[in-house]
C-alpha positions in Angstrom: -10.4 -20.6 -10.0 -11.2 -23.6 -11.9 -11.4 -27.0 -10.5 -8.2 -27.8 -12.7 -6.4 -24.8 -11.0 -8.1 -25.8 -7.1 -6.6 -29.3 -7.6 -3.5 -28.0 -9.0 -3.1 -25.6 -5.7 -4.1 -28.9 -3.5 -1.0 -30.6 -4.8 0.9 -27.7 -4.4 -0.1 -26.8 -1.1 0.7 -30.6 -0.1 4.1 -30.5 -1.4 4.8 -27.8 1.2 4.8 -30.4 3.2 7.0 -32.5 1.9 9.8 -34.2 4.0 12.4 -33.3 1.8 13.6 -29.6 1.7 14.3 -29.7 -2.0 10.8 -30.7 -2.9 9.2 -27.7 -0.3 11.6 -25.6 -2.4 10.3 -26.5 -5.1 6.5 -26.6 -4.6 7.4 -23.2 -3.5 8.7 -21.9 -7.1 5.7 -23.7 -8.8 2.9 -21.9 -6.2 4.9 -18.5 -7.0 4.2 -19.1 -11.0 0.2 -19.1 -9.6 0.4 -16.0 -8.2 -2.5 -14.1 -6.0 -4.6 -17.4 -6.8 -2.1 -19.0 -4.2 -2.4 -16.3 -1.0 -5.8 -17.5 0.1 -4.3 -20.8 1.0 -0.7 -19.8 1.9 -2.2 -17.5 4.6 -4.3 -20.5 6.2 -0.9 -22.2 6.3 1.0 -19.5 8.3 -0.5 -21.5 11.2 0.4 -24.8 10.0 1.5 -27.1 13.2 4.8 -27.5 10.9 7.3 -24.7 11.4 8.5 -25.5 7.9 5.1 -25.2 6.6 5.1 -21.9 7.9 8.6 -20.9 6.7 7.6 -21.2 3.2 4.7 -20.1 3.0 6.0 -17.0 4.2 8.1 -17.2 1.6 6.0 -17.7 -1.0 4.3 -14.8 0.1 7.1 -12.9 0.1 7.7 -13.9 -3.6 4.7 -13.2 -4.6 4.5 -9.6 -3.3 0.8 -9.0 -2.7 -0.4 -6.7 -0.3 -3.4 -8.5 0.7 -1.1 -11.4 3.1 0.2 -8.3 5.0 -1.4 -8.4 8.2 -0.9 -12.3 8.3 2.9 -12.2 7.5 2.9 -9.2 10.8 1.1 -12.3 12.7 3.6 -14.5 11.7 6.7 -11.9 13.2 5.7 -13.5 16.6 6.1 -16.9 15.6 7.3 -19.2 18.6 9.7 -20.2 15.6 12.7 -18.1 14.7 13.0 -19.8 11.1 9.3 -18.3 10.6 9.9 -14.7 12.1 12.4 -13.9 9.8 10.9 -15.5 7.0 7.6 -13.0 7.3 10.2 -10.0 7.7 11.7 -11.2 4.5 8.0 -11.4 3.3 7.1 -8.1 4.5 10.2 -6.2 2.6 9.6 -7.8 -0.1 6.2 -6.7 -0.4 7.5 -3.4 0.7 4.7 -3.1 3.5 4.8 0.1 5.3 2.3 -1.0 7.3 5.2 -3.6 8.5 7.7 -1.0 9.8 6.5 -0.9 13.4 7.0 -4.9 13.8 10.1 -4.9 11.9 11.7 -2.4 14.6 10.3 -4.3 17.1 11.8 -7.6 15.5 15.6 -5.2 15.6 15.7 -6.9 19.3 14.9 -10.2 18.5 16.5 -12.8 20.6 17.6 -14.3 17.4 20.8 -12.7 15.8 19.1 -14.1 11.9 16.0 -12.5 12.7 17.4 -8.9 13.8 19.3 -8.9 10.5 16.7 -9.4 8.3 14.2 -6.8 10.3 17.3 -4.1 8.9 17.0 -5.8 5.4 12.8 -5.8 5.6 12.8 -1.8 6.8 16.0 -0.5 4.3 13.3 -2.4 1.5 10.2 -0.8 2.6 12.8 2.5 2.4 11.4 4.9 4.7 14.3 7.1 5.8 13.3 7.7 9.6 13.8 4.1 10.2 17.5 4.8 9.6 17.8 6.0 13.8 16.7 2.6 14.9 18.7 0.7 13.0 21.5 2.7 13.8 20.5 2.4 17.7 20.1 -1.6 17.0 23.7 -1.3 15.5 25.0 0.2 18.3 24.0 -2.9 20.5 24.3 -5.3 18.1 27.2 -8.4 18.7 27.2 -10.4 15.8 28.9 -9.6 12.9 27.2 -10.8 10.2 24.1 -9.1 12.2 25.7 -6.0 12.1 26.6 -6.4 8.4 23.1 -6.8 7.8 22.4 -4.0 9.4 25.3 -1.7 7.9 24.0 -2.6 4.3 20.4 -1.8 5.5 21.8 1.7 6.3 23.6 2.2 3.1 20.2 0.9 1.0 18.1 3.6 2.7 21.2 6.3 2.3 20.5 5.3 -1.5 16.8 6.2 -1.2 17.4 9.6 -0.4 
């Protein structure tokens, strides 16, 4: 990378923390235009003291759909942070990371309704079809609505795979 691009990425990387959500949305749309040159830093930042930090950079990896982030977005499922854990599913199913499924189920009984929802989303993406039983089982158990709208659609997305 040159030293225009590293100082570039600083910036960047620094707006993440920004105070304002809009402008750690949009630092997050300007590091996804830098692509892979971007996960090397955004991995460090999954253990940002800032939850927020953490949250998009998540994200970002997400967007930017690399493998090579996998195994810290699966770190970043046991966040102490709800906001983070489901961000890093999101992440995962975006980057279609079968390698993920075995978190994602876990994350199905998530104390946090958000976060079981988007565990569905993350396996009906990653679209293996033996994932269907649990999230049929998490369905079964499941209390919130939107949750379990979540988890229907997941189960209609992998019914499409087939």
């Amino acid at each position: 990378m040159s030293s225009n691009s590293t100082d570039q990425m600083a910036v960047l990387i620094k707006d993440l923390h920004h105070p304002d959500k809009k402008g750690r949305a949009a630092a997050v749309q300007r590091i996804v235009q830098l692509g892979e040159a971007a996960i090397e830093p955004l991995s460090g930042l999954l253990i940002d003291s800032d939850w927020k930090v953490r949250y998009r950079a998540a994200e970002t990896l997400g967007l930017i759909r690399s493998k090579e982030p996998v195994q810290d977005l699966l770190q970043a499922c046991s966040d102490e942070k709800d906001h983070v854990r489901y961000m890093a599913a999101k992440a995962l199913g975006n980057i279609g990371a079968a390698d993920a499924v075995p978190v994602l189920i876990r994350l199905l009984n998530d104390e946090h309704s958000y976060t079981r929802g988007i565990a569905a989303t993350g396996l009906a993406a990653i679209g293996k079809p033996e994932v269907g039983n649990e999230i049929e089982s998490a369905l079964a158990r499941e209390s919130d609505q939107s949750t379990k709208e979540k988890m229907l659609q997941s189960l209609k997305t992998l019914d499409s795979k087939k």
